[in-house]
Every structure is written in structure tokens, then in C-alpha cells.
PDB file of N, CA, C and O in Angstrom, chain B, residues numbered from 101:
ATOM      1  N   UNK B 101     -37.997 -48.619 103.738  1.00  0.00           N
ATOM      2  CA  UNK B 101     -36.955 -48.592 102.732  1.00  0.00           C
ATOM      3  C   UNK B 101     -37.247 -49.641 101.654  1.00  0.00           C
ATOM      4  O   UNK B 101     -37.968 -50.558 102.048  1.00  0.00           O
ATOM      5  N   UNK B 102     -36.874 -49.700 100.474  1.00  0.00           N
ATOM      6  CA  UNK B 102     -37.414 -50.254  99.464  1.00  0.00           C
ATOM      7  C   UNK B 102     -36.220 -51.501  99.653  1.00  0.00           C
ATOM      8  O   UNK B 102     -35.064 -51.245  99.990  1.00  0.00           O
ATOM      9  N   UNK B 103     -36.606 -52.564  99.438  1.00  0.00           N
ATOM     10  CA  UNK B 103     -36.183 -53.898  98.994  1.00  0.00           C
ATOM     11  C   UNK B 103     -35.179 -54.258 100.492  1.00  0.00           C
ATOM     12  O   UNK B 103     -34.238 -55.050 100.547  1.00  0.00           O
ATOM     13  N   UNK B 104     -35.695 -53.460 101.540  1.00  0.00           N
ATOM     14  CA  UNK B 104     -35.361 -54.037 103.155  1.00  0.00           C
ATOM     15  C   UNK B 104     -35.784 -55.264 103.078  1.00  0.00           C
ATOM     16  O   UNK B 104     -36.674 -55.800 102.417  1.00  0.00           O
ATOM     17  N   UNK B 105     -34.829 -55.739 104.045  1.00  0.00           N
ATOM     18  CA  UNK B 105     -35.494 -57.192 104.514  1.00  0.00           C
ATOM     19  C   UNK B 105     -35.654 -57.148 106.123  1.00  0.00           C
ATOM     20  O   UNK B 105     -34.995 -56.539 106.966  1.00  0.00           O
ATOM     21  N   UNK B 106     -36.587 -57.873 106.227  1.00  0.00           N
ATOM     22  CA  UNK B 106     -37.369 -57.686 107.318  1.00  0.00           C
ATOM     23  C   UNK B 106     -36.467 -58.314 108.640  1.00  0.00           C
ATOM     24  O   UNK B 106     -35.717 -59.235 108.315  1.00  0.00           O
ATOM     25  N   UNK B 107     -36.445 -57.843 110.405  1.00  0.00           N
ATOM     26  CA  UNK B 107     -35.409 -58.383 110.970  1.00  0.00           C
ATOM     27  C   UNK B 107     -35.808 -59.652 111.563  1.00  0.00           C
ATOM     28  O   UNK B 107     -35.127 -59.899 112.558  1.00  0.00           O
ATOM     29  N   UNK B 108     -36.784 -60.651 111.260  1.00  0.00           N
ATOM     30  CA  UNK B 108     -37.222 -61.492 111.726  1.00  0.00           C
ATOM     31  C   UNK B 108     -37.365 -62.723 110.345  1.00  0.00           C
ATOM     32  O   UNK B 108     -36.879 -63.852 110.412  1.00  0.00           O
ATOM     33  N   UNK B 109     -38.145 -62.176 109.134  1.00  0.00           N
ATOM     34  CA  UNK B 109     -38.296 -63.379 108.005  1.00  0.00           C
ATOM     35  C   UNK B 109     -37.462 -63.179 107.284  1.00  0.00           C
ATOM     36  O   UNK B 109     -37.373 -64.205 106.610  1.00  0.00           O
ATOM     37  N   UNK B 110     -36.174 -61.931 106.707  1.00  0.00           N
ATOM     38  CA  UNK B 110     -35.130 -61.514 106.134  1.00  0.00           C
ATOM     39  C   UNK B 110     -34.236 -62.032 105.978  1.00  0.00           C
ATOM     40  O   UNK B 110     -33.694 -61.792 104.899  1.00  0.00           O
ATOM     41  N   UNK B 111     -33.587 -62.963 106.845  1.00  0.00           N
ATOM     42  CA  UNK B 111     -32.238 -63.595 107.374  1.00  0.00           C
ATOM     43  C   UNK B 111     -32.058 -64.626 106.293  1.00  0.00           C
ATOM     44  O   UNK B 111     -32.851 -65.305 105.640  1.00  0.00           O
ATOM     45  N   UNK B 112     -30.292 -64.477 106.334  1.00  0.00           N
ATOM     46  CA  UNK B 112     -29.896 -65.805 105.551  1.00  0.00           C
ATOM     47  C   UNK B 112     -29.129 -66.268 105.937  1.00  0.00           C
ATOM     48  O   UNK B 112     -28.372 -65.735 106.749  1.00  0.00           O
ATOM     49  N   UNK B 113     -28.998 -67.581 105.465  1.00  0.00           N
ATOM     50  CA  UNK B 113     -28.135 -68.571 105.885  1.00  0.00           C
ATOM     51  C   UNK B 113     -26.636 -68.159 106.127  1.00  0.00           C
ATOM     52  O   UNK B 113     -26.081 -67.317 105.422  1.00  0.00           O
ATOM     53  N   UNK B 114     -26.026 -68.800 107.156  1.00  0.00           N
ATOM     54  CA  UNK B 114     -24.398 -68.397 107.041  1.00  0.00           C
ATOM     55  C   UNK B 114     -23.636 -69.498 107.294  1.00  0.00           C
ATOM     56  O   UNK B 114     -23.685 -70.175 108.321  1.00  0.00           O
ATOM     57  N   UNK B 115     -22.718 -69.724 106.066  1.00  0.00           N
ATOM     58  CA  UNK B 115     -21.888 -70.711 106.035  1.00  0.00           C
ATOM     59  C   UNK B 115     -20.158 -70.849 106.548  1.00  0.00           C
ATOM     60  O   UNK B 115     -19.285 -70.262 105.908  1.00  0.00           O
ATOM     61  N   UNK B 116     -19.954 -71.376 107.310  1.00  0.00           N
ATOM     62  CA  UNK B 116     -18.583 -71.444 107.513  1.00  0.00           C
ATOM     63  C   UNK B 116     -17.864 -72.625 106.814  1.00  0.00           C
ATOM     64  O   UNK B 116     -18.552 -73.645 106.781  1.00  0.00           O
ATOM     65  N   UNK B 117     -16.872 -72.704 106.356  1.00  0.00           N
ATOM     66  CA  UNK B 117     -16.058 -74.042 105.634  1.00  0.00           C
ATOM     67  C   UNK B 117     -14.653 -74.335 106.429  1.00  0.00           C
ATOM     68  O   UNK B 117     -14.181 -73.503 107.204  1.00  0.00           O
ATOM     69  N   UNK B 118     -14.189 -75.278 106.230  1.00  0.00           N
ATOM     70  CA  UNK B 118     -13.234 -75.377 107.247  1.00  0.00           C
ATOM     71  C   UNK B 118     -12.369 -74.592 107.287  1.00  0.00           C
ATOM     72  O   UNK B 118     -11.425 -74.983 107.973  1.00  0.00           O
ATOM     73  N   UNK B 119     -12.240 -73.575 106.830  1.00  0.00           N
ATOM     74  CA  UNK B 119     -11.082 -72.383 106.649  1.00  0.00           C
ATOM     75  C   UNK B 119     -11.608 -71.420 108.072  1.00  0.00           C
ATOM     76  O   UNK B 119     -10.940 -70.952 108.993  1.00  0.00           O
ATOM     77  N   UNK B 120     -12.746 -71.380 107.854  1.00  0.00           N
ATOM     78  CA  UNK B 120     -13.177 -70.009 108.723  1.00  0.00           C
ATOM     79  C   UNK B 120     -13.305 -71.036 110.330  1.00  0.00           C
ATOM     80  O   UNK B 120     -13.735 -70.311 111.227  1.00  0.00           O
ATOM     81  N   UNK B 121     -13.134 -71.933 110.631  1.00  0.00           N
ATOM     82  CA  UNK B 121     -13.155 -72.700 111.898  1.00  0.00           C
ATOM     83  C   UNK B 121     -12.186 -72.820 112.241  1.00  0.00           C
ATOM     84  O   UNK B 121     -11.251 -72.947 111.450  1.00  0.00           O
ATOM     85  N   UNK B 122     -12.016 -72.830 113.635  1.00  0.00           N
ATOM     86  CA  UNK B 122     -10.547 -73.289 114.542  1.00  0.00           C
ATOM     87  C   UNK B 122     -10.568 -74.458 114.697  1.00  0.00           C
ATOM     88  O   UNK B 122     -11.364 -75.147 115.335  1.00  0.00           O
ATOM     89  N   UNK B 123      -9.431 -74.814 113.947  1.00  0.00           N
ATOM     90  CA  UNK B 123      -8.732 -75.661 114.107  1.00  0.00           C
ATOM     91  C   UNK B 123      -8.103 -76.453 115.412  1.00  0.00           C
ATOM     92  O   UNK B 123      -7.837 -77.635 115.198  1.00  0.00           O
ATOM     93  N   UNK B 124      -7.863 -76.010 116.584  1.00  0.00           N
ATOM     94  CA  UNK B 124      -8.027 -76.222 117.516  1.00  0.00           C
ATOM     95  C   UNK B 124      -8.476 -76.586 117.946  1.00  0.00           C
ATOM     96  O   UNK B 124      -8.128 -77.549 118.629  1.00  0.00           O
ATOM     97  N   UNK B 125     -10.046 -75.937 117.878  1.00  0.00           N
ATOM     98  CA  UNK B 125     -10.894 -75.954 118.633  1.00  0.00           C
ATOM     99  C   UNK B 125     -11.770 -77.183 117.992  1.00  0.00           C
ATOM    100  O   UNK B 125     -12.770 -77.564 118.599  1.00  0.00           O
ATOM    101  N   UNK B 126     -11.403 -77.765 116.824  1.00  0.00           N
ATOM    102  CA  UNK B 126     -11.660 -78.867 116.319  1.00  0.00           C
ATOM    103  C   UNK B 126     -11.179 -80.485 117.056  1.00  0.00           C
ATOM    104  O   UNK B 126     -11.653 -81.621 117.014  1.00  0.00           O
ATOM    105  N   UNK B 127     -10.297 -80.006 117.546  1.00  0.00           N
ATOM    106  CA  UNK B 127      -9.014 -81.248 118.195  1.00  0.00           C
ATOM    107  C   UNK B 127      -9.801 -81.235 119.573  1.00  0.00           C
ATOM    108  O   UNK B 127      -9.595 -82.102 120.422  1.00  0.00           O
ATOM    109  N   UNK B 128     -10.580 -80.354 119.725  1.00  0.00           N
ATOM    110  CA  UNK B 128     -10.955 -80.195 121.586  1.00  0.00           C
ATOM    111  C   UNK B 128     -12.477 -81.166 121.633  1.00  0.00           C
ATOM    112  O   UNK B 128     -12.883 -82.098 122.326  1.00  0.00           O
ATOM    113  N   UNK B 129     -13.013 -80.362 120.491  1.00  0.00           N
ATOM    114  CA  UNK B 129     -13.994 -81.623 120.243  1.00  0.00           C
ATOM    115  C   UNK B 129     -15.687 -80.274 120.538  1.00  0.00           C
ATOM    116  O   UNK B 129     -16.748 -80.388 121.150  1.00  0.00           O
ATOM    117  N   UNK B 130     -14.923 -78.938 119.538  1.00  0.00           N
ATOM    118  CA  UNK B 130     -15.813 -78.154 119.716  1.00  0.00           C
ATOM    119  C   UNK B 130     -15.465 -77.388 118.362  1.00  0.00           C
ATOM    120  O   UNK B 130     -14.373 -77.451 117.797  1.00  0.00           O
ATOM    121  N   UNK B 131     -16.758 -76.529 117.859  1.00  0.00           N
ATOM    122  CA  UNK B 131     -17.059 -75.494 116.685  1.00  0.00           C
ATOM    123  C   UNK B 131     -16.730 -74.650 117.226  1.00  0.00           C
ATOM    124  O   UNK B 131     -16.682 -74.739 118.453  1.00  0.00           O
ATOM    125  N   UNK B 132     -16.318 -73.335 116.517  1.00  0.00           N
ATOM    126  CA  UNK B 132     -16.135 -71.581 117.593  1.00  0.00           C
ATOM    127  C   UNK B 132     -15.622 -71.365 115.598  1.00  0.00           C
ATOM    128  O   UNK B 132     -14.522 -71.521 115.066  1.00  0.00           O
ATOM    129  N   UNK B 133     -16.976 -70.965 114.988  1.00  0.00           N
ATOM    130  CA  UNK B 133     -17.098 -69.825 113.994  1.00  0.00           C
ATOM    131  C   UNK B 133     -16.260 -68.649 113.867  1.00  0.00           C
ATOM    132  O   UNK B 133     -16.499 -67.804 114.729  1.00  0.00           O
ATOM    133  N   UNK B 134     -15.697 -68.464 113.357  1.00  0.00           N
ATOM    134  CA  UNK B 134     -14.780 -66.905 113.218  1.00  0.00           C
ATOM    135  C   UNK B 134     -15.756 -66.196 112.982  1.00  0.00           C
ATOM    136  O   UNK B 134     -16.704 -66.385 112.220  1.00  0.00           O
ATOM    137  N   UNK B 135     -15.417 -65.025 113.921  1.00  0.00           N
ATOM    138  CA  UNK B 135     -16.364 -63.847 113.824  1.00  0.00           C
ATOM    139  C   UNK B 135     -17.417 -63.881 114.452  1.00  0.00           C
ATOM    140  O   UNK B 135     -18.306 -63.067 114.204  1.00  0.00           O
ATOM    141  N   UNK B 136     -17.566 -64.936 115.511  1.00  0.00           N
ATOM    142  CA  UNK B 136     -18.937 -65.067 115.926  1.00  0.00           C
ATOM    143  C   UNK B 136     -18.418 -64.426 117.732  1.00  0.00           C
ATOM    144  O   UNK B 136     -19.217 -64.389 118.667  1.00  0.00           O
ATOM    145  N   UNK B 137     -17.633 -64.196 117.785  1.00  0.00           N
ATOM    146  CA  UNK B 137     -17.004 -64.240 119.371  1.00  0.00           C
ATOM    147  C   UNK B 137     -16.922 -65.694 120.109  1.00  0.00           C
ATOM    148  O   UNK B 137     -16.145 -66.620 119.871  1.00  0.00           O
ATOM    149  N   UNK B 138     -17.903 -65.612 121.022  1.00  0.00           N
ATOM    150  CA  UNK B 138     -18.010 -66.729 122.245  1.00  0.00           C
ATOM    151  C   UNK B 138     -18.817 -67.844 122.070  1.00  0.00           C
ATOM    152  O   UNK B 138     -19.164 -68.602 122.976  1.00  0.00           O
ATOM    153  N   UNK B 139     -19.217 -67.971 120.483  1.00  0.00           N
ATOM    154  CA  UNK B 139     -20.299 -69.096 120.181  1.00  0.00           C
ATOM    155  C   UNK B 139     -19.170 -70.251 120.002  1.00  0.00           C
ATOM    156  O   UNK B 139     -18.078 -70.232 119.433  1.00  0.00           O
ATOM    157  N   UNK B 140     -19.900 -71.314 120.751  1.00  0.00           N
ATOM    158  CA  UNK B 140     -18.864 -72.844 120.665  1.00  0.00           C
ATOM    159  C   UNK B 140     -20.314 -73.604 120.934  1.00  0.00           C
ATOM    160  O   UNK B 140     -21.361 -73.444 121.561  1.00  0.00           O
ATOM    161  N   UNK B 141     -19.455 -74.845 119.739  1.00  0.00           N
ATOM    162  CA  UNK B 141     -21.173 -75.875 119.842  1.00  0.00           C
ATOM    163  C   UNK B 141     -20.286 -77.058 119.898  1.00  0.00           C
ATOM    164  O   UNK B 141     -19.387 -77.092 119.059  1.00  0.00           O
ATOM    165  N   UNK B 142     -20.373 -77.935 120.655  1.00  0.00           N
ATOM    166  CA  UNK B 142     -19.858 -79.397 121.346  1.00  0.00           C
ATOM    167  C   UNK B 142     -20.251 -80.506 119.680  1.00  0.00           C
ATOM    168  O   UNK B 142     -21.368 -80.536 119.165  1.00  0.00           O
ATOM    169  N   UNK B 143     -19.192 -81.181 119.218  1.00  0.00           N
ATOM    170  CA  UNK B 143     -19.065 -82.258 118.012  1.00  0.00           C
ATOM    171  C   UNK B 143     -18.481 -82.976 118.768  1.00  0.00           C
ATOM    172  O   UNK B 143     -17.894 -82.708 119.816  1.00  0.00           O
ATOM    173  N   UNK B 144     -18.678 -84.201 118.088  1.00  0.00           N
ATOM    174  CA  UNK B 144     -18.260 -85.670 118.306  1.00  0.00           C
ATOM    175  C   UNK B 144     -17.009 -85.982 117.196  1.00  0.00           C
ATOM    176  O   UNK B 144     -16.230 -86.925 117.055  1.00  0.00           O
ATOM    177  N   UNK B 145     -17.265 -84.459 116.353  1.00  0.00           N
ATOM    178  CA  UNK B 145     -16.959 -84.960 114.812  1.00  0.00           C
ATOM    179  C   UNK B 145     -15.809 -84.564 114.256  1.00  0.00           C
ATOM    180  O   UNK B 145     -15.795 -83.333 114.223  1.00  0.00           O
ATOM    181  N   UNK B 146     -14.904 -84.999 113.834  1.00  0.00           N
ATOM    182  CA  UNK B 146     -13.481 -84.636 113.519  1.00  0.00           C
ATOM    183  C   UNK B 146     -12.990 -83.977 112.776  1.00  0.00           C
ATOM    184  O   UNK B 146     -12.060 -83.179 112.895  1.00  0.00           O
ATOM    185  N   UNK B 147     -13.932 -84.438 111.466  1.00  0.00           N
ATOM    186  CA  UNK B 147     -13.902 -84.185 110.344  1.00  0.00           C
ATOM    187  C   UNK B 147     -14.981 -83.223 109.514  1.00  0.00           C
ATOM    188  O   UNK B 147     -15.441 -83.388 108.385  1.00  0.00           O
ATOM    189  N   UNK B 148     -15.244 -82.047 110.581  1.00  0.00           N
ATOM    190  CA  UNK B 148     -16.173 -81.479 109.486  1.00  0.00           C
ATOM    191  C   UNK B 148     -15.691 -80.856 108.848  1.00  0.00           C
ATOM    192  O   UNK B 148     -14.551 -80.445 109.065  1.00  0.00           O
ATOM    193  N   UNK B 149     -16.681 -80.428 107.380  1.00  0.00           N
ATOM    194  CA  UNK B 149     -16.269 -79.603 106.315  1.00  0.00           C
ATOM    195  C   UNK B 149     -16.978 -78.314 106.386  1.00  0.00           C
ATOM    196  O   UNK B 149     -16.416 -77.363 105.844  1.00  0.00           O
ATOM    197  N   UNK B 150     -18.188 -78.102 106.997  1.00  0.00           N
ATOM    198  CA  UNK B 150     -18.764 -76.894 107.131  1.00  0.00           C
ATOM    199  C   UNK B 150     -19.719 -76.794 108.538  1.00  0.00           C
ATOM    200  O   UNK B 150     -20.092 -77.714 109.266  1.00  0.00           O
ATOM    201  N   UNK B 151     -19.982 -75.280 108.652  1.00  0.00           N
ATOM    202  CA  UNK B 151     -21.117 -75.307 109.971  1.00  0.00           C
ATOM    203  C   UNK B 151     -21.888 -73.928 109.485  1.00  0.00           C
ATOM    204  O   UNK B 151     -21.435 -72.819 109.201  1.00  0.00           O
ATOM    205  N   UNK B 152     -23.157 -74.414 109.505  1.00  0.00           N
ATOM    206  CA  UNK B 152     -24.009 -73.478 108.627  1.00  0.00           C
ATOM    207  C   UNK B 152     -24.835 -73.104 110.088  1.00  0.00           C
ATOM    208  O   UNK B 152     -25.017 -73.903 111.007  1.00  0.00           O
ATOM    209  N   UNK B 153     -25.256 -71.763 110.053  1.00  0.00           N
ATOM    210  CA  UNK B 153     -26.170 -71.287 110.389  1.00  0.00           C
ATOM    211  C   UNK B 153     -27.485 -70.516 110.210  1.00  0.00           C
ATOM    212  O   UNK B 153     -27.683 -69.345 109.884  1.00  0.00           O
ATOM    213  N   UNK B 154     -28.481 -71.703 110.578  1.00  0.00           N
ATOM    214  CA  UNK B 154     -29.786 -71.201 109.498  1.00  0.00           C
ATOM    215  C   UNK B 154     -30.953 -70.483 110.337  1.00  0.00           C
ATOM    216  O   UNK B 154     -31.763 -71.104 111.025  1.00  0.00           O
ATOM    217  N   UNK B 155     -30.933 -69.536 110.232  1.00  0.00           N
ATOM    218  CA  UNK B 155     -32.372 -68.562 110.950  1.00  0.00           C
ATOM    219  C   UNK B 155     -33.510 -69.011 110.847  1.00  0.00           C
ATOM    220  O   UNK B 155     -33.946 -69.118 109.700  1.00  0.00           O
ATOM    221  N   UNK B 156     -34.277 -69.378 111.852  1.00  0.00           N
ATOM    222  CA  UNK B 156     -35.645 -69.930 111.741  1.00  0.00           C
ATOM    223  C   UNK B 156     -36.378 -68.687 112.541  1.00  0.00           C
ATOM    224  O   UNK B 156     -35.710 -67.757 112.993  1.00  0.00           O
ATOM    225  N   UNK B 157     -37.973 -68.764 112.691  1.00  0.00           N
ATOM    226  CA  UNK B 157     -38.228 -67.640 113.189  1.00  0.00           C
ATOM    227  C   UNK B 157     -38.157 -67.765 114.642  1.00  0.00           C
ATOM    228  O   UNK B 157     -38.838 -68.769 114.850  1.00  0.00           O
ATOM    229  N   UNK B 158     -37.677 -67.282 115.932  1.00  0.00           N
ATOM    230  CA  UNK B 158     -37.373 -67.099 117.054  1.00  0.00           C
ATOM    231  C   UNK B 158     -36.139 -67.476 117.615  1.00  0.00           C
ATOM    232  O   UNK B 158     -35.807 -67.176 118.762  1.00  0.00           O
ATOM    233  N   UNK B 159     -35.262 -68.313 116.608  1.00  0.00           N
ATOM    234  CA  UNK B 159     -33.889 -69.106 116.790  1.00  0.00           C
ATOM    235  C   UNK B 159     -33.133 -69.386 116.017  1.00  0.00           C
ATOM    236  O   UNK B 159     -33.246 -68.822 114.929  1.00  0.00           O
ATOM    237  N   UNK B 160     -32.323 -70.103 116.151  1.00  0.00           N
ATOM    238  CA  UNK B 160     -31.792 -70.090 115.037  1.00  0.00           C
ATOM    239  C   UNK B 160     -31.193 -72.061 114.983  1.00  0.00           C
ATOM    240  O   UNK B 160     -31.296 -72.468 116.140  1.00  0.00           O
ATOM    241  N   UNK B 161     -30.681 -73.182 114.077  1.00  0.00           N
ATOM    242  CA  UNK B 161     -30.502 -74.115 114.103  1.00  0.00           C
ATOM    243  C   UNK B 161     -28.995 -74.042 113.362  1.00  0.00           C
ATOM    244  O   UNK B 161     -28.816 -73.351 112.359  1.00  0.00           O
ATOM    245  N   UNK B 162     -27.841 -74.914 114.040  1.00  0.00           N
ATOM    246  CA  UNK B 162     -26.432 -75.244 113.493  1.00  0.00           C
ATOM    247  C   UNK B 162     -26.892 -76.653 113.084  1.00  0.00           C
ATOM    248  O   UNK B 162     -27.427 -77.622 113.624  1.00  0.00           O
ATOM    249  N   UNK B 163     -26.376 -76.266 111.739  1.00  0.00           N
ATOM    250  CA  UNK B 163     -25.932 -77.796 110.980  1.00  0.00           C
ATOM    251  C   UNK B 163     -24.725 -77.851 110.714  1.00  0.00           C
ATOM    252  O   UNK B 163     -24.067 -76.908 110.272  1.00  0.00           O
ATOM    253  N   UNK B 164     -24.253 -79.120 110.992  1.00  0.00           N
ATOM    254  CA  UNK B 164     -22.673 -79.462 110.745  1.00  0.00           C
ATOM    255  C   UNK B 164     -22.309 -80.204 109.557  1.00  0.00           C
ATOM    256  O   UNK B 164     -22.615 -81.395 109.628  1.00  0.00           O
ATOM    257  N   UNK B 165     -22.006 -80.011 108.984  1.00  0.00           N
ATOM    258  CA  UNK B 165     -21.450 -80.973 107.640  1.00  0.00           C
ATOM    259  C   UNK B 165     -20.195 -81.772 107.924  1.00  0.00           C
ATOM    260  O   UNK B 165     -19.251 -81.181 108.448  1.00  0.00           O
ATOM    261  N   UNK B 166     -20.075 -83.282 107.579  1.00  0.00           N
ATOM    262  CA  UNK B 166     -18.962 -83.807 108.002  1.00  0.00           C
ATOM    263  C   UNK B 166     -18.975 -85.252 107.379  1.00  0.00           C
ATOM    264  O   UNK B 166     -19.963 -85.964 107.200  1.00  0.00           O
ATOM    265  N   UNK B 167     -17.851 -85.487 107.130  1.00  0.00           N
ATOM    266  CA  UNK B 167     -17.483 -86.966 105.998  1.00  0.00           C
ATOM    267  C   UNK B 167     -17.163 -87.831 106.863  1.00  0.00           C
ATOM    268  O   UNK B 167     -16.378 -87.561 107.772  1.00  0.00           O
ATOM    269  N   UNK B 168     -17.891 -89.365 106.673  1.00  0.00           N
ATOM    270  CA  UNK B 168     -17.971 -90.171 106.995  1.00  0.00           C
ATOM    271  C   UNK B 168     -17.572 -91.377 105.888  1.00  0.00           C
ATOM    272  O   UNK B 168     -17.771 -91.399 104.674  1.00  0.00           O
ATOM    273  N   UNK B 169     -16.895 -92.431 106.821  1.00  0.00           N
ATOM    274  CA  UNK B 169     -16.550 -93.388 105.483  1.00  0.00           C
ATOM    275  C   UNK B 169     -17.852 -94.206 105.288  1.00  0.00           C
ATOM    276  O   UNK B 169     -18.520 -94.714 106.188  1.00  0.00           O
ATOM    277  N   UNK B 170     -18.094 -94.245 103.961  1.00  0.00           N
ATOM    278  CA  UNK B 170     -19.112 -95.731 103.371  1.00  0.00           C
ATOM    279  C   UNK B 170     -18.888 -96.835 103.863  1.00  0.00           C
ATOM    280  O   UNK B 170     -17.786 -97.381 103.902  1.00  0.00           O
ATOM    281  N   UNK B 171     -20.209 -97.386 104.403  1.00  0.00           N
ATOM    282  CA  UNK B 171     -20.207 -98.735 105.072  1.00  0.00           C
ATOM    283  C   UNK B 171     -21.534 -99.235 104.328  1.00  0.00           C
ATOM    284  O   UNK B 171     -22.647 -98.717 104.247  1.00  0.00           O
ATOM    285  N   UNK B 172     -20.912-100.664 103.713  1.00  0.00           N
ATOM    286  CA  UNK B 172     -21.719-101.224 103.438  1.00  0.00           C
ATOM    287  C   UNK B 172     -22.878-102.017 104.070  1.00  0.00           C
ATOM    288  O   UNK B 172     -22.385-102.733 104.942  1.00  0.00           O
ATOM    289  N   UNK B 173     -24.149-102.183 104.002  1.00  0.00           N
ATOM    290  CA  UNK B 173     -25.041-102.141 104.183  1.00  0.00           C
ATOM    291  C   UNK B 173     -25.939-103.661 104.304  1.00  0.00           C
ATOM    292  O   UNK B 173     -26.565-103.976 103.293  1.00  0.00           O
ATOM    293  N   UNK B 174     -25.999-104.438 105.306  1.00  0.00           N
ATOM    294  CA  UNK B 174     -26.494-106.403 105.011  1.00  0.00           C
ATOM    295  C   UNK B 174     -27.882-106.361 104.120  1.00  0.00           C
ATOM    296  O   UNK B 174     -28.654-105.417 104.284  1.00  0.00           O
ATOM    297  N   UNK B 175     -28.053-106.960 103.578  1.00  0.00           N
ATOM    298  CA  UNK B 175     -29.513-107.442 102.790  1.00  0.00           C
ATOM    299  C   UNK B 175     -30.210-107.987 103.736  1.00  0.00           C
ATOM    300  O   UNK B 175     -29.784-109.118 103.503  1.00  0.00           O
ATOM    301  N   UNK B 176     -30.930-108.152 104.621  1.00  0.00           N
ATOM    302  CA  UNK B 176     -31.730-108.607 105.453  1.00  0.00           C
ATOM    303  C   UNK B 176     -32.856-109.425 104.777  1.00  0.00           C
ATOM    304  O   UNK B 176     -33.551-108.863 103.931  1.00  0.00           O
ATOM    305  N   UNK B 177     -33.089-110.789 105.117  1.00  0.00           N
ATOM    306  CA  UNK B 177     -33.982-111.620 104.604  1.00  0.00           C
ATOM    307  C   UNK B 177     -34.042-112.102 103.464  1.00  0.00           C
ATOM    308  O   UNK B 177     -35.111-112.381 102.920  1.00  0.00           O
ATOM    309  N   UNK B 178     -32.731-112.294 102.860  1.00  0.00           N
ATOM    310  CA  UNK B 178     -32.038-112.793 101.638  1.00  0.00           C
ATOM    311  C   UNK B 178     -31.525-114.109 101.566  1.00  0.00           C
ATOM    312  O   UNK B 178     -31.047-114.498 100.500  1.00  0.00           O
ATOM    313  N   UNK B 179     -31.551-114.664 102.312  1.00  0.00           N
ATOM    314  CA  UNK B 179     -31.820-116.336 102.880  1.00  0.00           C
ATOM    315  C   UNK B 179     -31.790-117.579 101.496  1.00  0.00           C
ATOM    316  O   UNK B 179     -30.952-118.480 101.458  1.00  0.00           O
ATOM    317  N   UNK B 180     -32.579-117.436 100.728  1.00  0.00           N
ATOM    318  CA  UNK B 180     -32.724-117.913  99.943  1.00  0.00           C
ATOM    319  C   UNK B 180     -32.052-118.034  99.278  1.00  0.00           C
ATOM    320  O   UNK B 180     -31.322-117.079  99.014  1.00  0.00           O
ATOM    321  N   UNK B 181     -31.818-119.813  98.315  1.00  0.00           N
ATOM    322  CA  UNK B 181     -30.441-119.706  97.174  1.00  0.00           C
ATOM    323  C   UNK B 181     -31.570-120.313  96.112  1.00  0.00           C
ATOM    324  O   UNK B 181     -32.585-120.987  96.283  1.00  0.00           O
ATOM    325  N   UNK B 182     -30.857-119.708  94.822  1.00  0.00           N
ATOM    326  CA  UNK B 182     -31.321-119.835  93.893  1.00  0.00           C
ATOM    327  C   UNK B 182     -30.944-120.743  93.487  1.00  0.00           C
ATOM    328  O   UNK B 182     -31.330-121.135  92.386  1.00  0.00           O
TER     329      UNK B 182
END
């Protein structure tokens, strides 16, 4: 078929945002994608904003997107006064 994509190098990314996630299932201290059925992936994280799923060839990899507060950062080996 013309402009098929292939079922192995074809695939694209799929994004969820916090709308399409349970909420719930956020408080439990787990992902569960709408529409995915029985997929649940274990977070630490409270606050995510998205969970992407990216097709690699034989598997596939979840990335989680999630806000963290800014922490500032020591100068190490700054010792010196001018």
C-alpha cells in the first residue's frame, strides 16, 4: 500500500498529559494510561505532567515527565576571597 508504515520502524510516539491519566492511580503511586487497559508503571512521582510512549525496535520505553522544584546548586572550590 502506498505511504504504509511499516509494523516494526512505522510507530509513533504516544503522549498522555495529565488529563488522559488516573488520577487515582496517581495518589497510589502508579501510571494506568487511558485506553491502554491493564498497563500500570510504578512512580515515585506526584506530580507528573505527561507519560509518553516511545517505540523502539523490539520494545517499547515510558518516559515520565514531571516538575520538580529548583534547587540551587554549591560552587565547589570557591574558597578563595578576593
Amino acid at each position: 500500500m502506498p505511504r504504509y508504515k511499516d509494523k516494526q520502524k512505522g510507530r509513533n510516539i504516544l503522549i498522555y498529559d495529565i488529563q488522559a491519566l488516573s488520577k487515582k492511580g496517581l495518589k497510589r503511586g502508579v501510571i494506568q494510561p487511558s485506553g491502554l487497559g491493564g498497563i500500570v508503571i510504578r512512580t515515585k512521582q506526584t506530580t507528573v505532567k505527561q507519560a509518553r510512549i516511545v517505540p523502539r525496535v523490539g520494545y517499547y520505553v515510558v518516559e515520565v515527565v514531571y516538575e520538580r522544584k529548583e534547587t540551587q546548586a554549591e560552587e565547589a572550590g570557591n574558597d578563595r576571597h578576593s
